[in-house]
N, C-alpha and C positions, 0 to 999 in steps of 0.2 A: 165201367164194366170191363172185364178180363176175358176173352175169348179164345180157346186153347184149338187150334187144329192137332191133331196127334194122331203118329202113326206110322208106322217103319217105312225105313228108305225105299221109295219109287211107287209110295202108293198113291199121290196125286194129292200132299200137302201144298205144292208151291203151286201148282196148278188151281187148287180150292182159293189160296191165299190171293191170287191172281184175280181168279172170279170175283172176288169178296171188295178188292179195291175196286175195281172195273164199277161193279154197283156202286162203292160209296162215290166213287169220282163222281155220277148220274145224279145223285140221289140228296147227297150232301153239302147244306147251305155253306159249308168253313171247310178249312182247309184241310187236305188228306195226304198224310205225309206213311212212306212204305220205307222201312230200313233191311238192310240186305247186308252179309256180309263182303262179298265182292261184286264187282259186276257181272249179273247174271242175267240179270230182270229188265236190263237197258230198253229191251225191245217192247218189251210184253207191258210194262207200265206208260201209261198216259204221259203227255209233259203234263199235264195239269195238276200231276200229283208231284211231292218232293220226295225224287227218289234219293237213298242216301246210304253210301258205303259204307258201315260203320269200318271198316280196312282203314281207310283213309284219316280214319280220324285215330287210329288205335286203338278203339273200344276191344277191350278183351277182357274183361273181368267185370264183378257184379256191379263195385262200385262206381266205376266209369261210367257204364247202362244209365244207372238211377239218374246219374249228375247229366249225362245228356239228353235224359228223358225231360226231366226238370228244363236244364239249360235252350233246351229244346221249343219247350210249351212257354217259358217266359221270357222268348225271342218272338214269341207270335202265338195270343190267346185266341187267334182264331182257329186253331187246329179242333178238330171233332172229330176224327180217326189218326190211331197210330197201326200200321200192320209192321210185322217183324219176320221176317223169313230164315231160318236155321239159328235160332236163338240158342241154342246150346252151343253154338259153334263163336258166335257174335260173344256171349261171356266166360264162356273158357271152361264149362264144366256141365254136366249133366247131371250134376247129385240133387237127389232130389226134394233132400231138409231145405239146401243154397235154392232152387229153383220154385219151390214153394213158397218161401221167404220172399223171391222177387216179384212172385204173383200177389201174394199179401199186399207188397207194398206199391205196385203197379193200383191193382184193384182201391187202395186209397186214396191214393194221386188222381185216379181214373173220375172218380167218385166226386174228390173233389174238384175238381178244372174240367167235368161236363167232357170227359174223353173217353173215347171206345179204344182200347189196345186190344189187337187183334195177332196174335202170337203161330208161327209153328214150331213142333218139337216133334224130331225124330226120335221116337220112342213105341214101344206096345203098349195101346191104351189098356189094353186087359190088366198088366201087371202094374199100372198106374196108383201110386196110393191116393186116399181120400184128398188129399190136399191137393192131386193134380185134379184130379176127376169132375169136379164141384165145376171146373171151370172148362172143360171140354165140350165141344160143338159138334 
């Protein structure tokens, strides 16, 4: 399952994102891993979750994501939540055919390997097309 927080800069997406770990850290038999683009979230995330700089590892683009989403989950099938914080900033683009495309294929992976990715995207949900919307929370 795909999980979209959305909604323009400073309206309390990382905040929600925040909340939304905090619960599965509680709640969650398997592992809870939170990706961020730099260090920001040092404070606010648990150690019990794996927080993780995608900066450090160079993730910037669509394909890198996928391959360490993948790389990711078959380093440790215990994972049952992935949350993502400024995901347009993490793959280098905000177009929204590219970003629908990686929801598709999140939501397959998701589907298949029994994992929740829980995403934020600085955007206006209003002007959101169909293929982001379906997956908005």
């Amino acid at each position: 399952m795909v999980k979209v927080i959305m909604g323009l800069k400073g309206s309390g997406k990382t905040k929600k994102l925040v909340d939304l770990v905090l619960q599965a850290e509680k709640e969650e038999k398997g592992a809870v891993v939170c990706i961020e683009k730099d260090k920001k979230l040092t404070y606010d995330i648990p150690h019990s979750v794996r927080l993780i700089q995608a900066g450090e590892y160079g993730i910037n683009n669509v394909d890198m994501f996928k391959g360490y989403i993948a790389g990711l989950h078959s380093g440790n099938y215990d994972i049952t939540q992935i949350f993502v914080d400024n995901f347009y900033k993490i793959i280098g683009t905000s177009d929204e055919a590219v970003v629908a495309g990686v929801l598709g294929w999140l939501d397959a992976f998701s589907a298949a390997n029994s994992v929740t990715v829980t995403l934020s995207l600085s955007s206006d949900p209003e002007v959101a097309g169909e293929a982001l919307k379906k997956y908005i929370i």
